[in-house]
C-alpha positions in Angstrom: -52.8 34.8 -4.8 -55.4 37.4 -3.6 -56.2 40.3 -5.0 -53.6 43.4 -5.8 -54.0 45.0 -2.4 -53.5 48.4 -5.0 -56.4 47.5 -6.3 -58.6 46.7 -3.4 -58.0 49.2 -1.5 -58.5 51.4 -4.2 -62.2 50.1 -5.0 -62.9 49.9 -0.7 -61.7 53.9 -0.6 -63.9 54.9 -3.4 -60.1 56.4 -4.8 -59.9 56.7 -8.7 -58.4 53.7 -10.5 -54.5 54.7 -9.9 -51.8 54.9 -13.0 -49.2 53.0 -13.4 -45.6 54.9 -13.3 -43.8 54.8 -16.5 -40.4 53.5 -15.9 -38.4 55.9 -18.9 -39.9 59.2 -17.6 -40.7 58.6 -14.1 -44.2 60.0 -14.0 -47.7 59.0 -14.1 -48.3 57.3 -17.6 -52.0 59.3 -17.7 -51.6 62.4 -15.2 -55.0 62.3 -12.9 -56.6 65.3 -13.4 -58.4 66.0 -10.2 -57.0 66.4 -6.5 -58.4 63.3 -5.5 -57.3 61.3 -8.3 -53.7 62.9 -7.4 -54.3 62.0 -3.6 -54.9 58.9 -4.2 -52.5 58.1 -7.0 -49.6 59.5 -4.0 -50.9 58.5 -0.8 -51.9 54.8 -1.6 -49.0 53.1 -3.1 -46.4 55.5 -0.1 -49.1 54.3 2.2 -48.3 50.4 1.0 -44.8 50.6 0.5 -44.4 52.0 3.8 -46.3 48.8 5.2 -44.5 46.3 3.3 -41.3 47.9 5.0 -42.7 47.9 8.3 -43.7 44.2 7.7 -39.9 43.6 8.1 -39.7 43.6 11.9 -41.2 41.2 13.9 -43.4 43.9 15.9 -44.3 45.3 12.8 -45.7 42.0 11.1 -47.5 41.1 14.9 -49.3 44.7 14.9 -50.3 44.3 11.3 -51.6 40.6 12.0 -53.5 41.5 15.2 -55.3 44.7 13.8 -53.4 46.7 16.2 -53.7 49.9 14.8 -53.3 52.9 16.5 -55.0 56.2 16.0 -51.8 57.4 14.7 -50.6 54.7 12.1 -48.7 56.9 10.1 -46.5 57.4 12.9 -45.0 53.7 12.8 -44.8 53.9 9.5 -43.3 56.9 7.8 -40.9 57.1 11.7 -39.6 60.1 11.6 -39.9 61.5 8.0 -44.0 61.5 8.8 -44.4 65.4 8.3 -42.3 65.2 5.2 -44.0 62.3 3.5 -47.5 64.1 4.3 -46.1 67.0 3.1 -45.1 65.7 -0.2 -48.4 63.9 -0.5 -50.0 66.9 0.5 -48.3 69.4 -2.5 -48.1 66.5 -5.0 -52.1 66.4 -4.7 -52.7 70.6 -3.9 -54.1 69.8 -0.5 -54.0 70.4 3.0 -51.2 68.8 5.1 -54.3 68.3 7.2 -55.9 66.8 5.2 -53.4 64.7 3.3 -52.6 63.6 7.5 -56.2 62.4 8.0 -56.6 60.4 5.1 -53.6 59.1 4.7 -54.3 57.6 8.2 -57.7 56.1 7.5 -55.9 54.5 4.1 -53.3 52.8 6.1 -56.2 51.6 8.8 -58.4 50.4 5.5 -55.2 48.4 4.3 -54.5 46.8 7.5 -57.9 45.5 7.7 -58.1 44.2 4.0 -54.8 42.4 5.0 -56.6 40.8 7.8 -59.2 39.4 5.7 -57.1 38.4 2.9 -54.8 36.1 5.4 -56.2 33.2 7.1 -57.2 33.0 10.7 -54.2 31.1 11.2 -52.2 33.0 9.8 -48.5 34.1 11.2 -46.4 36.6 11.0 -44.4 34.8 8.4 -47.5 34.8 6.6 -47.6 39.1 6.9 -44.7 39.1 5.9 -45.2 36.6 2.4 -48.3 38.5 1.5 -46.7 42.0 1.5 -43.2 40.7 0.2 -46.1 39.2 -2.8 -47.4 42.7 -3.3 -44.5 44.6 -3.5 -43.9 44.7 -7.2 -47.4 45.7 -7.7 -47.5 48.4 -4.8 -44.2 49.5 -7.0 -45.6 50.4 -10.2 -47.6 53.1 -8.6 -44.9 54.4 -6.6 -44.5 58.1 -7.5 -40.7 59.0 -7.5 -41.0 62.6 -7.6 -42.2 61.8 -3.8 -38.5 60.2 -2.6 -40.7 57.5 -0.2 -38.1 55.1 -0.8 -35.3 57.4 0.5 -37.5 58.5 3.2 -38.2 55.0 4.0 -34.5 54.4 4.0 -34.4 52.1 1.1 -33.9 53.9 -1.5 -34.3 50.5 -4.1 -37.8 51.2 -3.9 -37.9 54.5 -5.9 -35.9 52.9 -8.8 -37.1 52.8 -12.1 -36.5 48.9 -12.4 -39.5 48.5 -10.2 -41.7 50.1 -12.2 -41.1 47.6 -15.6 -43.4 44.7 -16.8 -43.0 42.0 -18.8 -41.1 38.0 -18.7 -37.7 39.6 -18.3 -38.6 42.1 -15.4 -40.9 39.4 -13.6 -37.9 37.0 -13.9 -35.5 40.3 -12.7 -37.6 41.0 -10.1 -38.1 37.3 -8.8 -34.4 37.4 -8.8 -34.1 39.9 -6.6 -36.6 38.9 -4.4 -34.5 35.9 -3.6 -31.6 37.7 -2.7 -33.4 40.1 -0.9 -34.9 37.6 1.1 -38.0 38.3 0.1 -40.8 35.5 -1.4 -41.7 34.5 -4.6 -44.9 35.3 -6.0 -46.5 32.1 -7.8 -48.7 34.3 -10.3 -46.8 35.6 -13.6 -47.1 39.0 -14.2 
């Protein structure tokens, strides 16, 4: 498998290395001491998640797999909860909602390039759809829940704390579930 998307999108931004959530409390495991540390810790794994869920439709996976990405990105993906999310973002890391709206754009533009180039050139739209359905559990564990993305996505699975747990059991948990949801199995243990 590729790299953690997280991750190299992350390193490509110039963001902070982001904190994984702990599970028990709920929050960052080392809170990020800087706004942009705290931007990027909110507005990269909502960013993610929402493009994982909007890898679900068929349109969605196509526009994602052609590079067809329009000025306003966030639009398709946070629907109509967009000013809330940014909003969210926005206090979580004590910023601008103009600003949290302009970067938040250019991080979901960055990630559907690296996408591109992680996929081959013959790639599909089932192919979309296996990569992000692989990163999910990863783009989970730096999901904050304070932000409710998961609720605003309407899915509200993806704000519980089960995603945010490591170790055999939860890989085989979370394996499991992908099954059911109809989602694929990553190869690579966790």
């Amino acid at each position: 498998m590729p790299d953690h998307l997280v991750d190299s999108l992350q390193t490509k931004m110039g963001y902070p290395m982001l904190q994984k959530i702990d599970p028990n409390t709920q929050t960052v495991i080392e809170p990020a001491s800087t706004k942009e540390n705290r931007f990027g810790q909110a507005a990269i794994p909502a960013v993610l998640t929402a493009l994982y869920k909007y890898s679900d439709t068929d349109d969605g996976a196509g526009n994602i797999l052609q590079g067809n990405t329009p000025v306003d990105l966030t639009t398709l993906l946070f629907k109509e909860n967009k000013d809330d999310i940014i909003g969210m973002i926005a206090s979580y890391s004590s910023c601008s909602t103009g600003y949290a709206e302009e970067k938040t754009s250019l991080i979901a533009a960055t990630a559907v390039h690296i996408i591109k180039q992680e996929l081959p050139v013959t790639a599909t739209i089932h192919d979309v759809r296996k990569y992000l359905a692989g990163q999910k559990n990863d783009i989970l564990l730096y999901l904050q829940a304070e932000l409710q993305i998961g609720e605003l996505l309407h899915e509200n699975t993806l704000d519980d704390r089960t995603n945010k747990m490591e170790g055999p059991l939860s890989s085989l948990m979370h394996t499991i579930g992908d099954q059911f949801s109809g989602g694929e199995i990553s190869k690579e243990p966790s």
